[in-house]
N, C-alpha and C positions, 0 to 999 in steps of 0.2 A: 203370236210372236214365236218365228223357230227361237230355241234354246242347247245350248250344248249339255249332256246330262250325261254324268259318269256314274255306271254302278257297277257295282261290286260284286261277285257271286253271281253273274246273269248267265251261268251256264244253266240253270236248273233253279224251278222255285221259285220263289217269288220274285228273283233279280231276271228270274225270263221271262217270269209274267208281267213284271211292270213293266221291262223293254218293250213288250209285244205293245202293251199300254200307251205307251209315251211314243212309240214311233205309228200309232194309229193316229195320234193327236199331232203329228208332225213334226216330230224333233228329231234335231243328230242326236246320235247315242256313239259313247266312249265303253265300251261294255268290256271287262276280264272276268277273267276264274280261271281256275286251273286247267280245266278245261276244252284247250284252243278249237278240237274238232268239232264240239256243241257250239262254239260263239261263231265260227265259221259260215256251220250251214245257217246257225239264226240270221247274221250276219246276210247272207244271202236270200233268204226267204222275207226278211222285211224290204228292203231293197228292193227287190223285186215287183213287193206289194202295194211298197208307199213310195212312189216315185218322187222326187223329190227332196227326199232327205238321204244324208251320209251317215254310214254307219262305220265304226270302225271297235279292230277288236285285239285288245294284249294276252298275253299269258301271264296270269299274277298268281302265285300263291299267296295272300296276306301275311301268311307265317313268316315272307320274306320283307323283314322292315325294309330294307333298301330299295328292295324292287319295287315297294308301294312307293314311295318318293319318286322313284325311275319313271315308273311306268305314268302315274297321274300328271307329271311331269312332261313327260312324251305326250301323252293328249291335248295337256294344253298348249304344247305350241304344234301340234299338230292342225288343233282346230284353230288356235289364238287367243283363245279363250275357255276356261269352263264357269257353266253357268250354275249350274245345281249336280252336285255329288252323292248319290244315296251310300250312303255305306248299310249294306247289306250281307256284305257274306260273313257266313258264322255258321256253327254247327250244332248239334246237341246229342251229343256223349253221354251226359250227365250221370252219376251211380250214385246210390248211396254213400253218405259220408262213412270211413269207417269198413267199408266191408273188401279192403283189396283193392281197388278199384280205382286207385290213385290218378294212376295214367290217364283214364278217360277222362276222370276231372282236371285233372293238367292241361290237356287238350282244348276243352272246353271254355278254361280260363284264358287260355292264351287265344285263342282265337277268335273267341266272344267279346275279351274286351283289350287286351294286350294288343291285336291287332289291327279291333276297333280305333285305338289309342290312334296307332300309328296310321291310321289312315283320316281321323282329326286334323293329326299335325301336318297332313299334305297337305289337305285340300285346304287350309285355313291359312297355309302358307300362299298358298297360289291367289287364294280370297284376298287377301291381307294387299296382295302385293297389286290385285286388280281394285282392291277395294269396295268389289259387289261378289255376289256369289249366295247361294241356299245351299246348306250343309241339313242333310236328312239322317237322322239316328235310328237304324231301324232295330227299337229296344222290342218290349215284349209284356202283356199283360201280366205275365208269371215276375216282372218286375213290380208289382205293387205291392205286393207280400212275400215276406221270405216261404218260402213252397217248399216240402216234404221230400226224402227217397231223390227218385232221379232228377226231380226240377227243382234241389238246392245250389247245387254249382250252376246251372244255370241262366236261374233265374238271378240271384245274386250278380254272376257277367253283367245281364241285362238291365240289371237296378244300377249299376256303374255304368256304364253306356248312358242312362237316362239322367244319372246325376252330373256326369262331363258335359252333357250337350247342355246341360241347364247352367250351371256352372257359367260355359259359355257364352250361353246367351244372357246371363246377368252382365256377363264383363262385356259385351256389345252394345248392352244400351247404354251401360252407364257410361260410353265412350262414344257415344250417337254414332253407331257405325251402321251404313247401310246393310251389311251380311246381316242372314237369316238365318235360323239354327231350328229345326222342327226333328221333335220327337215324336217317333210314331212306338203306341204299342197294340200291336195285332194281336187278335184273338184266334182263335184254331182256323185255319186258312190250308186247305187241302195240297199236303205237298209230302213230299218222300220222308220227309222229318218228322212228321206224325201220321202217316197213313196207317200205321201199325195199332195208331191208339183205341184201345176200346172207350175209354174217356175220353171224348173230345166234344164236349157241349157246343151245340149251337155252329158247329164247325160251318163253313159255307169251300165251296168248290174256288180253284184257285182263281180263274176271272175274275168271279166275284170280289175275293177277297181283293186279288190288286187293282182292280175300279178302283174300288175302295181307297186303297190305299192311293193308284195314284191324284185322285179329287184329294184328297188331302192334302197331298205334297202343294197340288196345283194351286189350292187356296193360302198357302204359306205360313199352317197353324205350328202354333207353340209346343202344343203337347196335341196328341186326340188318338182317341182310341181307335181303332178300325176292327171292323165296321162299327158304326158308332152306335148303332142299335144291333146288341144289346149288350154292347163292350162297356159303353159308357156308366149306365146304372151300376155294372157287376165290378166295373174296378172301385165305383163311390161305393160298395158296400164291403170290399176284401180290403181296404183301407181300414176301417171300421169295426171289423167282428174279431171277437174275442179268439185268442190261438185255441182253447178248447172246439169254438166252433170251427175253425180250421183245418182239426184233427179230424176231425169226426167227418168233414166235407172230403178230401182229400186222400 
């Protein structure tokens, strides 16, 4: 079944990795980021590849609440419809609480979840109004446990992120609504955003990681970790261990 699927961030990352993903499987894609000369030539290199499918590409900053409404807006009646929305783009800034560094945590909040917000409220509106639609939360393992130094501002975004989409999805069933709401949280998945890290357990290369991720969206789960070996066991246990062992991990 083609599908319309807008994501968010697809210049770079996992929003480019999944595109390349979901337009191998045959779907249109609605793809922004700030970006426009990356979505351009992707834009043209899938097209090319996957004959068959439409691909179409805006210029969004998320930080612009209006322009998200504008632009998700313009896709769906471009295409007529949208079927599933990843919200994906976001950053990680994150500093220390406390040391100066205010601004990058500012950044980090507002466009991890203040933007997330606003990009909820589109596509739920467009959902609402179609009365089908899959809304993807793409949160973050570091959302299980409050996390140390540079991954408290943003893991915290990301623990908001995974409590709105839950949120969500309680107030959809309990209103038997056909819309689907799936939280994904990825584990170190090879991309510009931690290439840097010397800590980065288990990390796997970006393909891999967005397979992963998009088998996931594909199946229409709740919550799930990605990849789920060995995501899944390491969030039941960071759930669970005492904040001394935290410290001492971390």
């Amino acid at each position: 079944m083609t599908r319309v699927i807008l994501i968010t961030g697809a210049s770079s990352g996992l929003g480019e990795g999944m595109a390349r993903e979901f337009a191998a499987r045959g779907n249109n894609l609605a793809l922004c980021a700030r970006r426009t000369e990356n979505l351009e030539a992707l834009k043209s290199e899938l097209e090319s590849k996957h004959s068959g499918i439409s691909v179409s590409v805006r210029t969004l900053d998320v930080n612009d609440h209006e322009a998200v409404f504008q632009v998700f807006n313009a896709f769906r009646d471009e295409f007529g419809q949208l079927d599933r929305v990843v919200v994906n783009a976001g950053i990680g800034k994150g500093q220390p609480l406390g040391t100066g560094r205010f601004e990058a945590n500012r950044q980090t909040a507002e466009t991890d979840f203040v933007a997330a917000l606003a990009q909820f409220e589109a596509a739920m509106g467009i959902f609402r109004e179609q009365n089908h639609g899959h809304l993807v939360g793409i949160s973050s393992i570091s959302a299980v446990r409050g996390m140390p130094a540079n991954m408290t501002v943003y893991g915290a975004t990301k623990a908001g992120l995974a409590s709105m989409a839950e949120g969500l999805r309680v107030e959809l069933r309990k209103a038997g609504s056909p819309i689907k709401v799936t939280t994904l949280l990825p584990g170190y998945i090879l991309t510009a955003i931690n290439e840097d890290l010397k800590n980065a357990p288990f990390r796997v290369d970006r393909d891999t990681g967005c397979r992963a991720l998009v088998d996931a969206i594909g199946k229409e789960k709740r919550v799930a970790c990605v990849p789920p070996w060995p995501w899944t066991p390491i969030a039941f246990l960071l759930r669970r261990l005492p904040e001394a062992l935290l410290a001492r991990m971390f």
